[in-house]
C-alpha positions as CSV (number, residue, x, y, z in Angstrom):
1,X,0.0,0.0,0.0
2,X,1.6,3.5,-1.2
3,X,-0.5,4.9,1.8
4,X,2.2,6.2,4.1
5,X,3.4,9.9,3.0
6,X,2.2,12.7,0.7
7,X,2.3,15.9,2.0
8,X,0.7,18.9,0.4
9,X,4.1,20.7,0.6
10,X,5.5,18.2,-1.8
11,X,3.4,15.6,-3.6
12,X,4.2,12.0,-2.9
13,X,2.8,9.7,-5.5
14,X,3.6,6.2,-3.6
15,X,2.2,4.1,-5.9
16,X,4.8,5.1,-8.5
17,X,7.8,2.8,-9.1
18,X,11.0,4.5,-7.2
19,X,12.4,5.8,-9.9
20,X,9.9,8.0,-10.8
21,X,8.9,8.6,-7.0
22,X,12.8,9.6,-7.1
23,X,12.1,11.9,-10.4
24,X,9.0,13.4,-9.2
25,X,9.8,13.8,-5.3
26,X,12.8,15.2,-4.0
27,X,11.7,15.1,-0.7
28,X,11.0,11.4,-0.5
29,X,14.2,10.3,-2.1
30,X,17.0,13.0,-1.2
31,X,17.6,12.8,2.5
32,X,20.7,13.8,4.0
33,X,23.6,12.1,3.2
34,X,23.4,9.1,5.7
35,X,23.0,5.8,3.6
36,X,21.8,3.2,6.5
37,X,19.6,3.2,9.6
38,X,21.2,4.0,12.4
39,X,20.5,4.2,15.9
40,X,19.3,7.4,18.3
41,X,21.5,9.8,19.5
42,X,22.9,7.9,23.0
43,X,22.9,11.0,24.5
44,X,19.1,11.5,24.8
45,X,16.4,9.2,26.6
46,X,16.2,5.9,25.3
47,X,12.8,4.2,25.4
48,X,11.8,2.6,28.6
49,X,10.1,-0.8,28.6
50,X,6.1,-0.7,27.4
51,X,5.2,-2.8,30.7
52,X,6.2,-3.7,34.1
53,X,5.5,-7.3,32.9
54,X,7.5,-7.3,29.4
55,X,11.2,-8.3,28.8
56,X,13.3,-6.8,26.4
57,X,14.6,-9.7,25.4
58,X,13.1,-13.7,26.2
59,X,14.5,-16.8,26.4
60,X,15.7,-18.8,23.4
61,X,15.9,-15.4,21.7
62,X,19.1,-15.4,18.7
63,X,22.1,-13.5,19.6
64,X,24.9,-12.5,16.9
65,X,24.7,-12.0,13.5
66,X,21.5,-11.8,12.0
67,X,20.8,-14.2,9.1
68,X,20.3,-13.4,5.4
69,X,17.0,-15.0,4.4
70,X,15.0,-15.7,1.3
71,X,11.9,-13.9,0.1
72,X,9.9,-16.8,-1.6
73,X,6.8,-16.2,-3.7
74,X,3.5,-18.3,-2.0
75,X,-0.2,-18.7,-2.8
76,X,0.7,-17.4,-6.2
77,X,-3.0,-17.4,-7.3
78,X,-3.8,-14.8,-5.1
79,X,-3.1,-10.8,-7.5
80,X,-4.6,-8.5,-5.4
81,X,-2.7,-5.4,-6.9
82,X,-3.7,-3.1,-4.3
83,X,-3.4,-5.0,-1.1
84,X,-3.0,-3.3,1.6
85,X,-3.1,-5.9,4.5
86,X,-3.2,-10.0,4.8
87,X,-4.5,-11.5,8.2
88,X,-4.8,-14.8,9.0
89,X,-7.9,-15.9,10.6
90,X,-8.6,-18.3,14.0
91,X,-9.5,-21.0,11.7
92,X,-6.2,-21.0,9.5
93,X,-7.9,-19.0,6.5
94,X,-6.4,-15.8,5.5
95,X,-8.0,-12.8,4.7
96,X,-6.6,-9.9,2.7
97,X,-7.9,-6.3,2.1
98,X,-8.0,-4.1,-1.2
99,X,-7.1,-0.4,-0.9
100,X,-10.4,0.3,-3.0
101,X,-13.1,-1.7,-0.4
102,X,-12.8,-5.4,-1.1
103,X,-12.0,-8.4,1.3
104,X,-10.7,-11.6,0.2
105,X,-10.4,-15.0,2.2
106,X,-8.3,-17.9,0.6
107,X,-7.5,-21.6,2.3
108,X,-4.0,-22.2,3.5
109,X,-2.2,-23.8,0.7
110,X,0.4,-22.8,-2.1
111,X,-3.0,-23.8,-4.9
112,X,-5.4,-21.6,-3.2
113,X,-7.3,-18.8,-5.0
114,X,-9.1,-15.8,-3.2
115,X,-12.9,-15.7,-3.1
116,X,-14.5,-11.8,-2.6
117,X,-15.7,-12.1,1.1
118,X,-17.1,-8.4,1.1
119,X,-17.2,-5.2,-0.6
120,X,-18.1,-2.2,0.5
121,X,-16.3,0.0,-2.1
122,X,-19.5,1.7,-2.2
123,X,-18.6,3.5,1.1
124,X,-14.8,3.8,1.2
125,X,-13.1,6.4,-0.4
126,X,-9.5,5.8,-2.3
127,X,-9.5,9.0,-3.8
128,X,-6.6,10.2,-2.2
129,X,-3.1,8.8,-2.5
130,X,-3.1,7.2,1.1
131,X,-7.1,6.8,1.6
132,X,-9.0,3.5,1.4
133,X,-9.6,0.2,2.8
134,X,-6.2,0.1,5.5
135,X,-6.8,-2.5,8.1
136,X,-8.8,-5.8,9.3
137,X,-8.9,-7.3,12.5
138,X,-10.6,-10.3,13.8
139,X,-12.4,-10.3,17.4
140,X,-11.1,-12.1,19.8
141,X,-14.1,-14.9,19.8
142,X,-14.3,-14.3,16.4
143,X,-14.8,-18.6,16.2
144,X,-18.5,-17.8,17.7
145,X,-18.6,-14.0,17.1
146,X,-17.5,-14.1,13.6
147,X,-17.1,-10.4,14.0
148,X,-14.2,-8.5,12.3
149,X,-12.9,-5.2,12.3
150,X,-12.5,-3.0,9.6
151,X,-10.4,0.9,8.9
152,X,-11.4,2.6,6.0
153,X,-11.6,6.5,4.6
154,X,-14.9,7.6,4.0
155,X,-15.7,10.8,2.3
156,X,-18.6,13.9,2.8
157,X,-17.3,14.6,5.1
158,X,-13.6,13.4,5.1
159,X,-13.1,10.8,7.8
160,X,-11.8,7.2,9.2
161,X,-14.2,4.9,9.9
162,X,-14.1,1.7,12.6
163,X,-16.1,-0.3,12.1
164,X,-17.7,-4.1,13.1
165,X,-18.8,-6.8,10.5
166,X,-20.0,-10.1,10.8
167,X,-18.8,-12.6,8.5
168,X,-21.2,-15.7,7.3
169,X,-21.3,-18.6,10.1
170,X,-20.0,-20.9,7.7
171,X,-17.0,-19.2,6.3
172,X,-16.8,-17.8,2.5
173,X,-18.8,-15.0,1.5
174,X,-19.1,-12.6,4.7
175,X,-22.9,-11.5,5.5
176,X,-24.0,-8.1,3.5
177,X,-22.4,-5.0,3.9
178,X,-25.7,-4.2,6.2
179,X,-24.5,-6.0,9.4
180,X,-21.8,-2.7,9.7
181,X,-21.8,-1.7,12.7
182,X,-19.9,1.6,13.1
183,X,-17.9,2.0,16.1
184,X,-16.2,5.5,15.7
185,X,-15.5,7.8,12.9
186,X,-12.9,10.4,13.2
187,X,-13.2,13.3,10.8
188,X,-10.2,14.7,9.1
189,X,-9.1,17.3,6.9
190,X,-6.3,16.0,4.2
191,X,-6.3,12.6,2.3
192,X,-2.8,11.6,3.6
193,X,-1.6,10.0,6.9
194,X,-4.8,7.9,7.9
195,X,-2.7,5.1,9.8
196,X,-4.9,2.0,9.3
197,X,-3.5,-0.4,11.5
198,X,-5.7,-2.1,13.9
199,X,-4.9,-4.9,16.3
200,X,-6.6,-6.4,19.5
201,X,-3.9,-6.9,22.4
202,X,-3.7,-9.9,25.2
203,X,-6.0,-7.2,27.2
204,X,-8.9,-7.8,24.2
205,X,-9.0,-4.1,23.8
206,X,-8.8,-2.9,20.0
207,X,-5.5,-0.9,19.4
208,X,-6.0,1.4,16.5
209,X,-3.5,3.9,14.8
210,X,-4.2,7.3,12.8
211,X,-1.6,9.7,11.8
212,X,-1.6,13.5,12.4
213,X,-3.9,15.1,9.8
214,X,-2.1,15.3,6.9
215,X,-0.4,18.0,4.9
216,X,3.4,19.0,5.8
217,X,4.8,19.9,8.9
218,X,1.5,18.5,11.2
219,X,-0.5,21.9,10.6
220,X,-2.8,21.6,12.8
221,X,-0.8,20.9,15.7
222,X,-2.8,17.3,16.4
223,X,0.4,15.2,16.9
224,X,0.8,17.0,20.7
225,X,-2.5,18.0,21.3
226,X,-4.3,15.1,23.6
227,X,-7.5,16.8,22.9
228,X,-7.2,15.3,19.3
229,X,-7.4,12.2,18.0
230,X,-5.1,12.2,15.3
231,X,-1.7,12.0,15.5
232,X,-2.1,9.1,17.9
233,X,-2.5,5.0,19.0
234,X,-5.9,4.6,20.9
235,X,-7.2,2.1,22.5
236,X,-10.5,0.9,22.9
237,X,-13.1,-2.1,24.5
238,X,-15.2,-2.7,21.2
239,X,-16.8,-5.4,23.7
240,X,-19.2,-2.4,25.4
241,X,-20.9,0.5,24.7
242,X,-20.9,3.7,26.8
243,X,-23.7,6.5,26.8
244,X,-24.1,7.2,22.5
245,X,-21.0,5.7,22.0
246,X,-20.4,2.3,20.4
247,X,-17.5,1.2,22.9
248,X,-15.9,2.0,26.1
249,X,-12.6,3.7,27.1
250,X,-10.7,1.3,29.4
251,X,-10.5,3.1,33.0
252,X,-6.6,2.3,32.9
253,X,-5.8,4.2,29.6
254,X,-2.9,7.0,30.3
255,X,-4.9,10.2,29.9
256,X,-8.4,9.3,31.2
257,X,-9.6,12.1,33.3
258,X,-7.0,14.4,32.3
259,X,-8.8,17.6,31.5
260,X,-8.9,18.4,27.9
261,X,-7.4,15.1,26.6
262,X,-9.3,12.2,24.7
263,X,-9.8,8.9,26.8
264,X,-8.9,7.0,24.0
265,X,-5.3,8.0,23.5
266,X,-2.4,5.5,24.5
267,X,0.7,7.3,22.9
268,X,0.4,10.0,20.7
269,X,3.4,12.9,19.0
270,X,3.0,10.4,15.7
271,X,3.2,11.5,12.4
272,X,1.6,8.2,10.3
273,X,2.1,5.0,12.2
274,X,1.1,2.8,9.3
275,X,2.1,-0.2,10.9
276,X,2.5,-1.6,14.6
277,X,2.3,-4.7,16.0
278,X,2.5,-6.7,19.3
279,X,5.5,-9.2,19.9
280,X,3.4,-12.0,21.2
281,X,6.3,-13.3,23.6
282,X,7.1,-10.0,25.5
283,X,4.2,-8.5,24.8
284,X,5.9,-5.2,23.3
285,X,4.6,-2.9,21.1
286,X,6.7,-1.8,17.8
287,X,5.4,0.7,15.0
288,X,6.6,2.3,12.1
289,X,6.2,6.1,12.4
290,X,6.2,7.4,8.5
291,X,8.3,10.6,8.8
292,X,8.4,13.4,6.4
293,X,11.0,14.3,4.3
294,X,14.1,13.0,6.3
295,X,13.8,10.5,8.5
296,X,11.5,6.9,8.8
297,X,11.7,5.9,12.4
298,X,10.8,2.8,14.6
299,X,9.5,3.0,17.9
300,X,8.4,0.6,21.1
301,X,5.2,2.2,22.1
302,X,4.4,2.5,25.6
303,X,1.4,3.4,27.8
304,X,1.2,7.8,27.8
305,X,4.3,8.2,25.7
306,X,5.4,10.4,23.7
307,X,7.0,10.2,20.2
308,X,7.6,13.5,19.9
309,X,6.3,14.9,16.4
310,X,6.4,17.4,15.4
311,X,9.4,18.4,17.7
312,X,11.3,15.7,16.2
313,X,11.3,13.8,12.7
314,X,13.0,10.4,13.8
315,X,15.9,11.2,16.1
316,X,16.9,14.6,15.2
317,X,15.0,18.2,16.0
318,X,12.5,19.4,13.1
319,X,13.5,22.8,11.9
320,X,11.6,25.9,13.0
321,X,10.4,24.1,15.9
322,X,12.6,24.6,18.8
323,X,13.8,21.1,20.2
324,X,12.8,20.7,23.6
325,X,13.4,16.8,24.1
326,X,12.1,17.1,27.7
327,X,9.5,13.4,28.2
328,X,10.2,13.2,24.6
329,X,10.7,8.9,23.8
330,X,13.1,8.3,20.7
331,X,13.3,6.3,18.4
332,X,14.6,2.6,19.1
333,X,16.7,3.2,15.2
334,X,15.9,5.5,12.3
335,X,17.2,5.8,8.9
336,X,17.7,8.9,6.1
337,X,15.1,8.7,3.3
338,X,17.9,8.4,0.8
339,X,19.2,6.2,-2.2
340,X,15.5,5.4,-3.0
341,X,14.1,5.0,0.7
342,X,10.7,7.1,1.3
343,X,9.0,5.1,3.8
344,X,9.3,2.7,6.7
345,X,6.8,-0.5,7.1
346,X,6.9,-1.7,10.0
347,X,6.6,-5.2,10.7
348,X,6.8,-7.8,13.7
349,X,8.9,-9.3,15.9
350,X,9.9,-12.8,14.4
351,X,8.6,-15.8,16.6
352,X,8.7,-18.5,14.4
353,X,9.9,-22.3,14.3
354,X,12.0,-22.4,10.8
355,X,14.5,-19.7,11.3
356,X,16.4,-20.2,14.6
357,X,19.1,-17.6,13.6
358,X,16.4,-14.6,13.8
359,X,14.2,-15.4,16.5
360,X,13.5,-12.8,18.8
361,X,14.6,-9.8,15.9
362,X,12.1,-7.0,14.5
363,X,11.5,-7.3,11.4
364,X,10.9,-4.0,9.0
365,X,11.2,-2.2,6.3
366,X,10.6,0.6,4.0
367,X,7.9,0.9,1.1
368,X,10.1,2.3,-2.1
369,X,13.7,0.6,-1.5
370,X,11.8,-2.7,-0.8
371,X,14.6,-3.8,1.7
372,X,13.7,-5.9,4.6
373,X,16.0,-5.3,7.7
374,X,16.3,-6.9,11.4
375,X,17.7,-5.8,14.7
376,X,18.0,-6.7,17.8
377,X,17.4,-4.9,20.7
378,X,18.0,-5.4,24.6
379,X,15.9,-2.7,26.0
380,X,18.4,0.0,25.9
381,X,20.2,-0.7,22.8
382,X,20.2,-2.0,19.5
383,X,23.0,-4.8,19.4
384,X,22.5,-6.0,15.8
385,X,20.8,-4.3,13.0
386,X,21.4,-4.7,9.1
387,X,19.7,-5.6,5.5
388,X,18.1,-9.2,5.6
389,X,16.1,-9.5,2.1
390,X,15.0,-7.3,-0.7
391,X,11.7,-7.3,-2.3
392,X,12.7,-5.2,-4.6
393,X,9.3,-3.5,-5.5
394,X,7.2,-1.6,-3.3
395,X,7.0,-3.0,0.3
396,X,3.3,-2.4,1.5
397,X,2.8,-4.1,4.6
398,X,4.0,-7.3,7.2
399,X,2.2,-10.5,7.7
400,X,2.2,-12.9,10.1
401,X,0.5,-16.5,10.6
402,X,-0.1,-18.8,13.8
403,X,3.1,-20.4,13.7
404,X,4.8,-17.0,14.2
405,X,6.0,-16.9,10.1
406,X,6.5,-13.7,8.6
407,X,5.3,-12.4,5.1
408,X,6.2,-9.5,3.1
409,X,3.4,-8.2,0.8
410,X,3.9,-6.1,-2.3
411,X,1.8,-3.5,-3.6
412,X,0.7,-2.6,-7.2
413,X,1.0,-4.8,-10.7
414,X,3.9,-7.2,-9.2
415,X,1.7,-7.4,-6.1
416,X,2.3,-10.9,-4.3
417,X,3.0,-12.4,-0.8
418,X,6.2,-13.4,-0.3
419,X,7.3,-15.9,2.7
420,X,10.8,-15.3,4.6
421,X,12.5,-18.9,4.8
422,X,15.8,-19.7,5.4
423,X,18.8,-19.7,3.0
């Protein structure tokens, strides 16, 4: 999915190939002079842990080197050009989302072909560059439930929508766009940084992610102001309702009854978090904050913190701004958007069975280069960090399945899914 960066100051056509996002977009493709991600300034606070119960590192996790692996085409039936997410389901199935409104499912074999689930392009809008159908997530009694979440842009007015569907009892085609039930919307004011991700945590809250605004430079202050919703992670029981609202804030969340700030919020000073995810060992929380012409960061998220746009673009002090780093959190690593590299993805901490050599690493890595990295952190440094696989072609989004395997999806005409396996 190109959906993580235009700005208004300086168009960023992510669906492009690089080398015309290169030609047409200065700002995406000529950062400063550093070539490879690097870590934060020591010198500044380093991110504490997200919980008193998480480790930064468990046991059996890899140490050393990180391994070189392969990026092997699977369920190469499945041509979704414009996918922009692929989930895989309680019951082994995987589902996959379409920027323009449509949900696939497909079985779990290398044969399989995608069957349309639902479509509600009728109601989402992919008008704009970074708009559309941007994340799925299945309840967490979604066996009996069969109730999913869906983040899409809607339009008149401009707006995310969450939403609740319920998918046919037994499997395939998903009941009729009529069993939405809408959760929240969250009007907004530019097509670009819309977030999208959505995933439920351990707790069986909904953790949801929608970036500042849009347009360059956060114009509307929303990435620091807790009386906004964008620019944030929230947080949400989707299990309740409360007064005309169609869920309930947890009573534990950072900022509830903080005067002037939104229940909701669990870290906010985020530009476009496009992708975060949960490492389902520790228990940690990773994203990929999208920065805006200079830096792509990634960041553990933890409970009222701070990320610091738009003070800071990745690790180093946004012009015109001042730079008071005071309870600002930065970035575990960030890297120069140079030498093709527009964009991070951000992707999951690798759990699975097949590849020993990278257990326990977060895996990432940016939309135009295509390069897939790893590193290794142990909660106050990264020890390893480097270039693991290239896609090369446009890197939309992370998937993983129940054995803890990772997948690396592509976006556009050579869109495919593409498995990490071992040299």
């Amino acid at each position: 999915m190109d959906a993580h960066v235009t700005d208004n100051l300086y168009v960023m056509f992510r669906v492009l190939a690089i080398v015309f996002a290169c030609v047409l977009l200065s700002a995406a493709c000529n950062g400063d002079s550093e070539n490879t991600p690097t870590t934060a300034d020591p010198a500044v606070t380093q991110p504490a842990s997200p919980a008193a119960t998480a480790t930064p590192v468990a046991a059996g996790d890899a140490t050393g080197a990180l391994p070189q692996v392969t990026l092997q085409r699977v369920f190469p039936n499945v041509a979704i050009n414009e996918m922009t997410g692929l989930y895989q389901a309680p019951d082994g199935r995987w589902w996959a989302t379409d920027q323009t409104g449509k949900v696939f499912a497909f079985d779990n074999r290398d044969e399989a072909r995608p069957e349309l689930v639902l479509d509600i392009t009728d109601r989402v809008s992919d008008a704009g560059n970074e708009e559309g159908l941007l994340g799925l997530a299945f309840a967490p009694d979604f066996a009996t439930s069969r109730a999913f979440y869906l983040n899409y842009s809607a339009a008149n007015p401009r707006r995310t929508v969450v939403s609740r569907f319920l998918a046919n009892a037994g499997g395939g085609q998903a009941s009729s766009p009529g069993t939405e039930t809408v959760i929240l919307e969250i009007e907004d004011f530019a097509s670009n940084h819309n977030g999208g991700q959505m995933v439920f945590g351990a707790d069986g809250y909904l953790y949801f992610s929608i970036g500042d605004g849009g347009g360059g430079n956060d114009p509307m202050g929303n990435g620091q102001n807790l009386g906004a919703m964008l620019g944030k992670i929230h947080r949400i029981d989707v299990s309740k309702t409360a007064g005309s609202l169609n869920y309930a804030v947890p009573a534990d969340n950072p900022f509830v009854g903080r005067s002037g700030a939104r229940g909701e919020i669990w870290a906010y000073g985020l530009r476009n978090p496009w992708r975060f995810s949960f490492d389902s060992v520790t228990g940690q929380m990773w994203a990929g904050d999208v920065g805006q012409n200079a830096r792509e960061e990634v960041d553990l998220i933890t409970k009222g913190g701070n990320y610091g746009w738009k003070i800071m673009e990745g690790s180093q002090c946004l012009s015109g701004t001042g730079c008071d780093r005071t309870g600002l959190i930065l970035p575990v690593i960030d890297y120069a958007t140079a030498n093709g590299r527009c964009s991070v993805t951000g992707g999951f901490v690798y759990r699975g069975p097949t590849i020993p050599s990278l257990r326990g690493a977060y895996v990432y890595g940016d939309y135009c280069s295509g390069e897939v990295w790893g590193l290794r952190y142990d909660g106050t440094k990264v020890t390893e960090q480097g270039l693991i696989a290239d896609l090369n072609t446009q890197l939309s989004s992370f998937a993983v399945d129940v054995q803890g395997e990772l997948y690396a999806l592509s976006y556009g005409a050579s869109g495919g899914i593409f498995k990490l396996v071992a040299r």
